[in-house]
C-alpha positions as a Markdown table, in Angstrom:
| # | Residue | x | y | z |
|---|---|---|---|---|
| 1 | Unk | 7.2 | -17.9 | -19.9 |
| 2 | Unk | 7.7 | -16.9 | -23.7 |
| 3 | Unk | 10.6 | -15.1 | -24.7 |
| 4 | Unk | 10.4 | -12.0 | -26.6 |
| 5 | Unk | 12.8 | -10.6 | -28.7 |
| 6 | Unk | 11.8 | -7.1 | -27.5 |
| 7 | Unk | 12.3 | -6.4 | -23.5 |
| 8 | Unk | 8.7 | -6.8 | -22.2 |
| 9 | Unk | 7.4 | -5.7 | -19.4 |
| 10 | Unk | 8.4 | -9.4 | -17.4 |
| 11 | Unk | 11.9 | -9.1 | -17.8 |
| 12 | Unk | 12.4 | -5.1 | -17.1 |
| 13 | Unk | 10.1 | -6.2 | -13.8 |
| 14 | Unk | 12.2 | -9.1 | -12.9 |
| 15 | Unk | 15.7 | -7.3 | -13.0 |
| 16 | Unk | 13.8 | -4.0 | -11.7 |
| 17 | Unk | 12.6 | -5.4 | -8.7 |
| 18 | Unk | 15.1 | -3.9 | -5.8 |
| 19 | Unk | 14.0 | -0.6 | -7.3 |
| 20 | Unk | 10.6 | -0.7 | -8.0 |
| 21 | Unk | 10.0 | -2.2 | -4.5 |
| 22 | Unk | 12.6 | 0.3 | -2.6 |
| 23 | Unk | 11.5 | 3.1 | -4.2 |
| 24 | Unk | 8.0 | 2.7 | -2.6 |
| 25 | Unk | 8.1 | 3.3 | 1.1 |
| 26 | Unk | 9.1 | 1.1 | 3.9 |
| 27 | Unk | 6.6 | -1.3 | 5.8 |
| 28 | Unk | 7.4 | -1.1 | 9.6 |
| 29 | Unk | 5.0 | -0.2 | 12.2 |
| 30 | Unk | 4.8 | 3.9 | 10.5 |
| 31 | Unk | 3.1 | 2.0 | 7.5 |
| 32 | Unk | -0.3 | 0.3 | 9.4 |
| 33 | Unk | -2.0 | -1.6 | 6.2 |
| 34 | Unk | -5.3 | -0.3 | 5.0 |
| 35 | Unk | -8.7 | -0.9 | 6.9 |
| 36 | Unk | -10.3 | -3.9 | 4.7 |
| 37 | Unk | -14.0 | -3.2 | 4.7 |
| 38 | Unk | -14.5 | -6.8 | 3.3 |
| 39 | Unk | -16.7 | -5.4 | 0.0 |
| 40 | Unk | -17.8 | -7.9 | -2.9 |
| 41 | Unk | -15.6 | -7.5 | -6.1 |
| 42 | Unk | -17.0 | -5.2 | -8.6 |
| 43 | Unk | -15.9 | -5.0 | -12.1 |
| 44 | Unk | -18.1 | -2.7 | -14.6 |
| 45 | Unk | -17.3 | -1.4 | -17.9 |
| 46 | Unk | -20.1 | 1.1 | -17.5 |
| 47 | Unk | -18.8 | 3.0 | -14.7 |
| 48 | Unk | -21.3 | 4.8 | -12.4 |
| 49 | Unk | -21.0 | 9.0 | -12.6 |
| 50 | Unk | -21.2 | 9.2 | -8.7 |
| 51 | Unk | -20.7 | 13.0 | -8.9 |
| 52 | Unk | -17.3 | 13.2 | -8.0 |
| 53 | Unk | -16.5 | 15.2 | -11.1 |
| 54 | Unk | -14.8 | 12.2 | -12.9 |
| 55 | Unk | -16.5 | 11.6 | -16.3 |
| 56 | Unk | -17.1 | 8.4 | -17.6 |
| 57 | Unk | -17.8 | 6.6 | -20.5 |
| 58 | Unk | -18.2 | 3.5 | -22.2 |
| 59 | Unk | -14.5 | 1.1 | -23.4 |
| 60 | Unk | -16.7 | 0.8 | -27.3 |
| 61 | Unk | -17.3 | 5.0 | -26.9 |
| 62 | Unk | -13.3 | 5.0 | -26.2 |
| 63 | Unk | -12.1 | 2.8 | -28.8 |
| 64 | Unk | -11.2 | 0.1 | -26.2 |
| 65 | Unk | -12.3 | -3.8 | -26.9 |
| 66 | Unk | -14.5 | -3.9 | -23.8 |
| 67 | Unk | -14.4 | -8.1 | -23.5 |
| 68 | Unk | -10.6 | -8.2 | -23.2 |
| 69 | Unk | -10.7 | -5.5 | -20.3 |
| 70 | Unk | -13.7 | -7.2 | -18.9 |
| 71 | Unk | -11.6 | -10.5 | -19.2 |
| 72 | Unk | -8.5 | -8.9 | -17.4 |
| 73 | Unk | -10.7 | -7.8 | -14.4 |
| 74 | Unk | -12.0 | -11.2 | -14.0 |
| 75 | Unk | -8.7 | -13.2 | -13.8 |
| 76 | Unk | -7.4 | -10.8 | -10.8 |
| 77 | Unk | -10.7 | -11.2 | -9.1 |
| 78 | Unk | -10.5 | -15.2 | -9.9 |
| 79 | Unk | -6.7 | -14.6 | -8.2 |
| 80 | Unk | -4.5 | -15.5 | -11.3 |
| 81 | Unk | -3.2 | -11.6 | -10.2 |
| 82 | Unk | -3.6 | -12.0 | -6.1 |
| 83 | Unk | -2.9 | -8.6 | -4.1 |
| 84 | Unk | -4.1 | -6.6 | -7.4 |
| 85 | Unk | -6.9 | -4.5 | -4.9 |
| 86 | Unk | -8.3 | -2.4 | -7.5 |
| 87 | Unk | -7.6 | -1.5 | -11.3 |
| 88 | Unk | -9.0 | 1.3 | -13.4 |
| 89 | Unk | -8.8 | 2.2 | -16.6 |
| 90 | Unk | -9.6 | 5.9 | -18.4 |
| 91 | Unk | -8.6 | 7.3 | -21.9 |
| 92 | Unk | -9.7 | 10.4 | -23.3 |
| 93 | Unk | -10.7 | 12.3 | -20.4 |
| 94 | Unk | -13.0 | 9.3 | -19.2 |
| 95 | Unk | -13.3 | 6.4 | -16.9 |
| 96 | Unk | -13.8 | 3.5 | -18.9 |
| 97 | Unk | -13.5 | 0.7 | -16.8 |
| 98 | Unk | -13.4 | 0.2 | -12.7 |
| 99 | Unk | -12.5 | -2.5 | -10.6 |
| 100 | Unk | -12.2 | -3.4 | -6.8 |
| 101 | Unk | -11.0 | -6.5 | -5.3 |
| 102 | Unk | -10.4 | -8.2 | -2.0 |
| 103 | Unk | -12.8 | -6.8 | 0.1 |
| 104 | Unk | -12.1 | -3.1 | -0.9 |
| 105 | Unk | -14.1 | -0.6 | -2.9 |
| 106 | Unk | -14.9 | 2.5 | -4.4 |
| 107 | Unk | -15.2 | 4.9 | -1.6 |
| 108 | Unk | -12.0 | 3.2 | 0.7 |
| 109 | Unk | -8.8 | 4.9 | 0.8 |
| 110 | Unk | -6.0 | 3.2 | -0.2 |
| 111 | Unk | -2.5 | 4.0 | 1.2 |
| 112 | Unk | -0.4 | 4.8 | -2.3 |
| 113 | Unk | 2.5 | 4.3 | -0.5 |
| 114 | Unk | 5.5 | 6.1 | -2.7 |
| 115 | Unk | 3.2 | 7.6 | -5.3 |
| 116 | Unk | 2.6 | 10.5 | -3.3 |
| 117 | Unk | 6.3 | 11.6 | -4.0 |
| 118 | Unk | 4.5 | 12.4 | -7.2 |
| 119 | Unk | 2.1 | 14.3 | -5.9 |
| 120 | Unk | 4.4 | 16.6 | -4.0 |
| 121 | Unk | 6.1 | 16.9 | -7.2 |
| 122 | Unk | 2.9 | 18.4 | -8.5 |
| 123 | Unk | 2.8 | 20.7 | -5.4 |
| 124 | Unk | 6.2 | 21.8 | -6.1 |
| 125 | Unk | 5.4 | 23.0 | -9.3 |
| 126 | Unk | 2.5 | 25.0 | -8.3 |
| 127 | Unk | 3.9 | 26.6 | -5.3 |
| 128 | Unk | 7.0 | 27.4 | -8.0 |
| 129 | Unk | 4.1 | 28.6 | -10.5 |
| 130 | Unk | 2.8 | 30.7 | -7.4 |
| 131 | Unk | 6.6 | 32.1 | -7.0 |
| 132 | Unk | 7.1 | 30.6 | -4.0 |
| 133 | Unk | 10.4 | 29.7 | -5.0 |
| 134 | Unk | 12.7 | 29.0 | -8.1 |
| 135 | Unk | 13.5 | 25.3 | -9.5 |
| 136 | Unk | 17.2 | 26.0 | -9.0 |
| 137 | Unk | 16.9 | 28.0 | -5.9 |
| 138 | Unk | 19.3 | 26.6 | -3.6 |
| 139 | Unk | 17.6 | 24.6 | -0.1 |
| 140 | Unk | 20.2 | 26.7 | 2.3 |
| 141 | Unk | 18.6 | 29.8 | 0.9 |
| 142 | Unk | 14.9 | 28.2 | 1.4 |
| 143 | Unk | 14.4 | 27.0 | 5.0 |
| 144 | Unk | 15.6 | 29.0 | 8.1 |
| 145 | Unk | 18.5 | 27.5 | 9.8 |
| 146 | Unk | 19.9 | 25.8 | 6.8 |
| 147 | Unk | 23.3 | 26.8 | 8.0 |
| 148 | Unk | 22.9 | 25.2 | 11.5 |
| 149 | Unk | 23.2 | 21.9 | 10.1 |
| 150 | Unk | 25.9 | 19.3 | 10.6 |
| 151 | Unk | 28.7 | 18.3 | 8.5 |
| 152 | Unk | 28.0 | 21.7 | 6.3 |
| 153 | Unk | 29.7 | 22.5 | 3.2 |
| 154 | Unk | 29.7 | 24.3 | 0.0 |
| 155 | Unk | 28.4 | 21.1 | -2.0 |
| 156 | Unk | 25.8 | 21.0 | 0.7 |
| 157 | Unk | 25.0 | 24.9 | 0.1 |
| 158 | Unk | 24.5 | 24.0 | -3.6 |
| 159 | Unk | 21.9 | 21.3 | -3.3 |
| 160 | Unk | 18.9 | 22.9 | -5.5 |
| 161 | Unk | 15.4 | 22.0 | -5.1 |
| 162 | Unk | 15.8 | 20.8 | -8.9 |
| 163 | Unk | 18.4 | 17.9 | -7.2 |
| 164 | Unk | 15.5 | 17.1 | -4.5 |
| 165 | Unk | 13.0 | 16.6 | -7.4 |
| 166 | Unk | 15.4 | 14.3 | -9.5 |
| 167 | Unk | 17.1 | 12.3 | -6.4 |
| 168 | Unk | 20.4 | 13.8 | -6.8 |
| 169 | Unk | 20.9 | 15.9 | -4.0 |
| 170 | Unk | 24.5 | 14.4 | -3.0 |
| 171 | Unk | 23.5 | 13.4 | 0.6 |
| 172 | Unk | 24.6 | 9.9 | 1.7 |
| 173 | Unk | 21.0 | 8.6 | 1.0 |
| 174 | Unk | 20.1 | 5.5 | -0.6 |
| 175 | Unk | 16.6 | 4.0 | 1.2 |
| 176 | Unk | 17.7 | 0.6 | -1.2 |
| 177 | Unk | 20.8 | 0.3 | 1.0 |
| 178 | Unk | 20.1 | -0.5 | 4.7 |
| 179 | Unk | 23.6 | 0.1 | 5.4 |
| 180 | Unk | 23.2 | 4.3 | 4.3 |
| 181 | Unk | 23.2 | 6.5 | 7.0 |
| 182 | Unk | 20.3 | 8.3 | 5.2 |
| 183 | Unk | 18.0 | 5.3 | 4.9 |
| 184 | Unk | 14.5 | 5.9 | 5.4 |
| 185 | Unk | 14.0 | 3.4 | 8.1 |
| 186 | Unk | 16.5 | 4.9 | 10.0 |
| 187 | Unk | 14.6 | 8.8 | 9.5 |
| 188 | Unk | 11.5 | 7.1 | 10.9 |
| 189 | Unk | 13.2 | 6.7 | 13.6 |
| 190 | Unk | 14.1 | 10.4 | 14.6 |
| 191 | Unk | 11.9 | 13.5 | 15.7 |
| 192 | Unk | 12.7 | 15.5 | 12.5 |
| 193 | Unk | 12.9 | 13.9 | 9.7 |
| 194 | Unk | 13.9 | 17.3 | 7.5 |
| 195 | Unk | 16.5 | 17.8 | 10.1 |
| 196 | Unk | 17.9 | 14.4 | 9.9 |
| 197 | Unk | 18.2 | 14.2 | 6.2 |
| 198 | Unk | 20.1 | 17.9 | 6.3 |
| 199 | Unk | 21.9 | 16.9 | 8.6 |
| 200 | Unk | 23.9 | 13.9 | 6.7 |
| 201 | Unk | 27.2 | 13.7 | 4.9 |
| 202 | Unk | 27.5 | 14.7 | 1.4 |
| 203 | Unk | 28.8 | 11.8 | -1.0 |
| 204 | Unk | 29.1 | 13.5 | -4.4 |
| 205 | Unk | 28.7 | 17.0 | -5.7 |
| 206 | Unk | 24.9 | 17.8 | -6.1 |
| 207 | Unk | 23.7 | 17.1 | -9.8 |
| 208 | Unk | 26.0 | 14.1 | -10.5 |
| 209 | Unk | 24.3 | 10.8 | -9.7 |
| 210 | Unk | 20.8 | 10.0 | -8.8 |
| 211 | Unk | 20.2 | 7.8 | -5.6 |
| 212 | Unk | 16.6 | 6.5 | -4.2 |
| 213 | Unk | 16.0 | 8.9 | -1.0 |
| 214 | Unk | 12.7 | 9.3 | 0.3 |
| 215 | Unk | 14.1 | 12.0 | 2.8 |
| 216 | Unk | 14.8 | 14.1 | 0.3 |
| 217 | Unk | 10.9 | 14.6 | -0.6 |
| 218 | Unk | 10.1 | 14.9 | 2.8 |
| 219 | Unk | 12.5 | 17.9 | 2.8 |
| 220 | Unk | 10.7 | 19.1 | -0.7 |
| 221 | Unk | 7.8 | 18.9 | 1.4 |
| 222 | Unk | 9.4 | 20.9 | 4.6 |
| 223 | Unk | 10.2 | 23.6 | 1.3 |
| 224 | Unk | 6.9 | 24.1 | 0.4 |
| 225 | Unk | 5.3 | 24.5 | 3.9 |
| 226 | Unk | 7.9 | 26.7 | 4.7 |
| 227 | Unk | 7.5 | 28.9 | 1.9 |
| 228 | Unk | 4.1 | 28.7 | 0.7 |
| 229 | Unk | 3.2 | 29.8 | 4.7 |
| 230 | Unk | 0.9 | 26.8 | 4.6 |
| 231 | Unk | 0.8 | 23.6 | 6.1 |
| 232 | Unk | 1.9 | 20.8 | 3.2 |
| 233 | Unk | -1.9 | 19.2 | 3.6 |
| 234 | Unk | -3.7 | 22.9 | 3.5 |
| 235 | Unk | -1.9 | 23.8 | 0.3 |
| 236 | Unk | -2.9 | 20.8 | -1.2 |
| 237 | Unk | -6.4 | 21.2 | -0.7 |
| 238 | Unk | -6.1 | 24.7 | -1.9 |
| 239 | Unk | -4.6 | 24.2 | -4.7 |
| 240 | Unk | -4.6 | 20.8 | -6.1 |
| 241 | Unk | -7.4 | 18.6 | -4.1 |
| 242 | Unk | -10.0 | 21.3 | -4.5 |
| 243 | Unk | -9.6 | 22.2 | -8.3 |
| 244 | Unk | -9.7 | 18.4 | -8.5 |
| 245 | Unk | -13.1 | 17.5 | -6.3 |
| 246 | Unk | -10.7 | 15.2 | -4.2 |
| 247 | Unk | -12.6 | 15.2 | -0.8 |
| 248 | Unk | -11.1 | 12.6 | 1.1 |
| 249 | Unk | -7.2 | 12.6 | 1.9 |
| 250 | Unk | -5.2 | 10.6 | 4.4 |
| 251 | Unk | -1.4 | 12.1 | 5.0 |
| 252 | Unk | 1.5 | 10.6 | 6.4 |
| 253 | Unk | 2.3 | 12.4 | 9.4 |
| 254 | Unk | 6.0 | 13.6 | 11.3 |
| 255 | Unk | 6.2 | 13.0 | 14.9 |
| 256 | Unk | 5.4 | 16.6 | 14.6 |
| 257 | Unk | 2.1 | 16.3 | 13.7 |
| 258 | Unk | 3.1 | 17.7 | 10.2 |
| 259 | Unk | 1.9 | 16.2 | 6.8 |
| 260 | Unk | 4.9 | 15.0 | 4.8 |
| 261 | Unk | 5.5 | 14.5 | 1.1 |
| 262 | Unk | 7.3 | 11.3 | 1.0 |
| 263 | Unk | 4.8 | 8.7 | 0.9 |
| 264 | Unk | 1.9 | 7.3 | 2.6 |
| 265 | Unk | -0.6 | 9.2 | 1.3 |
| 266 | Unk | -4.1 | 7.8 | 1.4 |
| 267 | Unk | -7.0 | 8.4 | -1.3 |
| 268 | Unk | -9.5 | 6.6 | -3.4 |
| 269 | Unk | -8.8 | 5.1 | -6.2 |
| 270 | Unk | -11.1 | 7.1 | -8.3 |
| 271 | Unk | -9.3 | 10.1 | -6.9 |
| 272 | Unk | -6.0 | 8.5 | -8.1 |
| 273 | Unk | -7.7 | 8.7 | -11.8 |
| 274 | Unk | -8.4 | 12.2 | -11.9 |
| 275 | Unk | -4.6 | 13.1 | -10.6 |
| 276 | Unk | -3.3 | 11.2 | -13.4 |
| 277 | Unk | -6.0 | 12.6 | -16.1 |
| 278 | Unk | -4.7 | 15.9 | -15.0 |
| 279 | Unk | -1.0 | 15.2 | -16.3 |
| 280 | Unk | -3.0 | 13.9 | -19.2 |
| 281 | Unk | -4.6 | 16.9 | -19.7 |
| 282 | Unk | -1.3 | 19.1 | -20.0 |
| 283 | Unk | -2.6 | 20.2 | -16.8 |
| 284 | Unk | -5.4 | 21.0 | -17.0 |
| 285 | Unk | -8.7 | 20.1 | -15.5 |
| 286 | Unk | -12.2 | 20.6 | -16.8 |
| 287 | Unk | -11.1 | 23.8 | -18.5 |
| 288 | Unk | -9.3 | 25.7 | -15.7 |
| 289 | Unk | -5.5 | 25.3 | -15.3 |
| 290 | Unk | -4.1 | 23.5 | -12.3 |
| 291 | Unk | -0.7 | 22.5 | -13.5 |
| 292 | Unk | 1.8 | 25.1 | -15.5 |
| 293 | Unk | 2.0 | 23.0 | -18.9 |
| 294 | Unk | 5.3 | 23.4 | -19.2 |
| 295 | Unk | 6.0 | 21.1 | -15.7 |
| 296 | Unk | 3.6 | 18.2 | -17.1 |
| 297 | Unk | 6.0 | 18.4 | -19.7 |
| 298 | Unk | 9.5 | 18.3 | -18.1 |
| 299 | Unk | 7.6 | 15.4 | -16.0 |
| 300 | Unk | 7.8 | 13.3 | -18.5 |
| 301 | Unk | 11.7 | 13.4 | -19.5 |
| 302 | Unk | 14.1 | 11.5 | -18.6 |
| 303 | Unk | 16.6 | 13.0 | -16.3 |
| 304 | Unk | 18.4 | 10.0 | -14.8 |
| 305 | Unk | 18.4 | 6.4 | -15.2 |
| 306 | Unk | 17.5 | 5.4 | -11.9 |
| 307 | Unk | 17.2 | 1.7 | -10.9 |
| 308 | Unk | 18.2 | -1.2 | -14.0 |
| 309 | Unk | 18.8 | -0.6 | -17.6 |
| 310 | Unk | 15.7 | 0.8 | -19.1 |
| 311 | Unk | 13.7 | 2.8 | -15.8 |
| 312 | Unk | 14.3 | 6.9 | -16.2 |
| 313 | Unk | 13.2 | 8.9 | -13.7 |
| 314 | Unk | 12.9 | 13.1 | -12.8 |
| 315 | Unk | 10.5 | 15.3 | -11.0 |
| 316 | Unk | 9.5 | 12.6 | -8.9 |
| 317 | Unk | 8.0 | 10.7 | -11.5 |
| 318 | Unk | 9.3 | 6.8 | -12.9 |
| 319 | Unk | 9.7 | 6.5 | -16.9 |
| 320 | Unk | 9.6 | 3.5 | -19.1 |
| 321 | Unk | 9.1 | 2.0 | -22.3 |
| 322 | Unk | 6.2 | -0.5 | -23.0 |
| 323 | Unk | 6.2 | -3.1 | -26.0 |
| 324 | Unk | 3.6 | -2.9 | -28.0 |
| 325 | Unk | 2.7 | -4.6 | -31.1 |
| 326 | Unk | 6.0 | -4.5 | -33.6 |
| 327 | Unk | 6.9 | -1.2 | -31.5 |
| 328 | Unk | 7.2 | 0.6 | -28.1 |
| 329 | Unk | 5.3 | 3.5 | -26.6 |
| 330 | Unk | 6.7 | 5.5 | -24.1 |
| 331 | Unk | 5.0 | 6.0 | -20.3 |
| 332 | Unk | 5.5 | 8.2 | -17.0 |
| 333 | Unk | 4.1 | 6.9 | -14.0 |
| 334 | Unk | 4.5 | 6.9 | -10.0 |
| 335 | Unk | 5.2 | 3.8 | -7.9 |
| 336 | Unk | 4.1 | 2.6 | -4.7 |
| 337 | Unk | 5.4 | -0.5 | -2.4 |
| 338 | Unk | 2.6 | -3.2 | -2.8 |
| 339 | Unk | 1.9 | -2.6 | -6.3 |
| 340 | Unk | 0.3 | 0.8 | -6.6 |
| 341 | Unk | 0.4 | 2.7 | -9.8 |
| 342 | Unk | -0.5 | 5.6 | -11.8 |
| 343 | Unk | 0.2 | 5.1 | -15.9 |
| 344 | Unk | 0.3 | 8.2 | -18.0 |
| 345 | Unk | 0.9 | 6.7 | -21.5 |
| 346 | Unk | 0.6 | 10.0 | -23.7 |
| 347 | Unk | 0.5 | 8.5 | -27.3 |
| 348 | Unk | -2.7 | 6.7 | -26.7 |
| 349 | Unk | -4.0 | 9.3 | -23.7 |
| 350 | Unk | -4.5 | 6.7 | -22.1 |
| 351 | Unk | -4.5 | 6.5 | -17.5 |
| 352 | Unk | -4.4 | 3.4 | -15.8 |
| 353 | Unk | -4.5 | 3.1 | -11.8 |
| 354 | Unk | -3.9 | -0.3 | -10.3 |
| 355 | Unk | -4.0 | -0.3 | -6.0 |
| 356 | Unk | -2.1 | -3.1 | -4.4 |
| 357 | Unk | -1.2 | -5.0 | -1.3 |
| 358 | Unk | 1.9 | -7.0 | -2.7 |
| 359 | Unk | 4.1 | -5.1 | 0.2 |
| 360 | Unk | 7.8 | -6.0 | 0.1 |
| 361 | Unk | 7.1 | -8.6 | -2.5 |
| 362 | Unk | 8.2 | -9.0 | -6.0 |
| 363 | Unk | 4.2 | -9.4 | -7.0 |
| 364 | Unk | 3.8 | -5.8 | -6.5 |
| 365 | Unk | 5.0 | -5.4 | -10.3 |
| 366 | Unk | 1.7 | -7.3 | -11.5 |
| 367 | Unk | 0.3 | -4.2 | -12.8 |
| 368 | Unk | 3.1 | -3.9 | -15.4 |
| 369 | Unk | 2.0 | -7.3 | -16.7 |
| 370 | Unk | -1.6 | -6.5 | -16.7 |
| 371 | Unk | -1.2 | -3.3 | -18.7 |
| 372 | Unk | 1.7 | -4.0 | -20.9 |
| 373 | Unk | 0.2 | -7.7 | -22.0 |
| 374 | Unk | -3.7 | -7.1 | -21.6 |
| 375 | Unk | -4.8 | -3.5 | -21.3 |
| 376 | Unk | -2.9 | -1.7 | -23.8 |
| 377 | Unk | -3.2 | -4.3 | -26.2 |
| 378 | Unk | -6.9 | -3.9 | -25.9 |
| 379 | Unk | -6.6 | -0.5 | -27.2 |
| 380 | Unk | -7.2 | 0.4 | -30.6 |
């Protein structure tokens, strides 16, 4: 492995491992893996407008060097990349580039595992566009029967849905230790999950420290059912699946039967594009507004280092820094367990969605490699 006076993308993976992997969602029994339809690989630089409202393009239209993407897609399908399922590559508004891999395709749904904390996120800001409820509206004053919870306290009273949204709610939760009470193995485990998590200790004053807690989104979730009078599923259609021609959606589900925002959301890969072009867009998508401008942009700051040196994180969304060339360039993007990814990298509006099945392995952060080494070095 060369060394690089710069951190690139191998070492920040190596050291960034127990985060990027915890922060992904678990792998027991809740987590069945995706149905493998057993499809040929396809790789195409001329990507097929299927109707599906994504536009396309061409990498040369793009200002993309076309052989070196065509060369990445054929060393993951040769298996110098193994567990890569799927990798796809737009810029300027269009999708440039689209491969699938072993045995999956176009039109399969892959379970996103964790990156569907960032879609809630993008729920959150609607139903708070809608008035729903305020970014720093206190939880207790959000859900009936806040106040029926165990061990309650006036650090407990202040936890904000602004502390849900940036993982520092205070509750002793931390899915990457097994040993916290909060742990989201141990939520699986109970009837209600959003009563669980409220029902925890508090470790710190809200605000102070961020911690890894799935539970926490799944109460984010609970929020915007509650408020929005709609189940979590339903609103998303409405409002963000609809404007966004995304058809197909598989959600995680309580023991309740309810749709929960943590994780475990299934859709297609091509779907996963236009959710990232949409954050690309400011926002917007083909000309109508979906997103309130002004939370694409707080969902690119940093709020907390989260994780190793050099990982940011707030509004459910991961942040880190890419070498490239002489220099660095800035990126937001969500993370699944197994290696599923959605790159935002603003400077060169630029959206890159890689699917996986690394689960609970340190090869899930292959995509890091394949766009910080190969893809965006292959854009002009």
């Amino acid at each position: 492995m060369q060394r690089n006076p710069k951190p690139s993308w191998h070492a920040l993976a190596v050291v960034t491992l127990s985060a990027v992997l915890a922060a992904c969602g678990g792998d027991k029994g809740e987590f069945p893996r995706d149905a493998n339809p057993g499809l040929a690989a396809v790789l195409t630089v001329a990507p097929e407008d299927s109707g599906d409202g994504l536009a396309v393009s061409s990498p040369a239209a793009e200002d993309i060097d076309a052989n070196a993407l065509v060369a990445t897609m054929e060393a993951i399908r040769d298996g110098r990349f193994r567990g890569v399922d799927s990798m796809l590559i737009a810029r300027h508004g269009k999708l440039v580039a689209e491969s699938y891999f072993n045995g999956y395709g176009r039109d399969t749904l892959h379970d996103l595992r964790s990156t569907g904390k960032s879609i809630t996120s993008a729920l959150a800001g609607i139903a708070i566009d809608q008035g729903a409820f305020g970014l720093d509206d206190p939880v207790a004053q959000l859900l009936p029967g806040f106040e029926d919870h165990k061990n309650m306290s006036d650090r407990k009273r202040a936890i904000s849905v602004r502390h849900l949204l940036d993982m520092s709610s205070g509750l002793e939760c931390n899915d990457w230790d097994p040993a916290s009470p909060g742990q989201e193995e141990k939520m699986y485990d109970k009837r209600d999950w959003p009563g669980f998590i409220l029902d925890l200790r508090m470790v710190r004053d809200p605000g102070a420290l961020a911690e890894y807690c799935t539970g926490g989104v799944v109460v984010l979730g609970k929020i915007i059912s509650t408020r929005s009078g709609m189940a979590l599923d339903d609103f998303a259609t409405a409002y963000l699946f609809g404007p966004l021609g995304i058809r197909q959606a598989d959600w995680r589900r309580s023991p309740d039967g309810q749709a929960t925002g943590g994780g475990g959301l299934r859709l297609r890969p091509r779907d996963a594009v236009k959710f990232g072009l949409l954050y690309a867009a400011g926002g917007s998508w083909n000309g109508a507004r979906v997103l309130p401008a002004t939370w694409v942009e707080q969902s690119r700051r940093r709020t907390y280092g989260l994780g190793t040196e050099g990982y940011g994180y707030g509004l459910l969304w991961w942040k880190r820094t890419f070498v490239r060339g002489n220099g660095t360039i800035e990126s937001y993007f969500t993370s699944g367990n197994g290696g599923n990814f959605i790159f935002v990298i603003p400077a060169l509006d630029v959206v890159a969605v890689f699917t996986g099945s690394n689960y609970n392995s340190d090869s899930m952060n292959r995509p890091f490699g394949l766009l910080g080494d190969r893809v965006l070095a292959a854009v002009r």
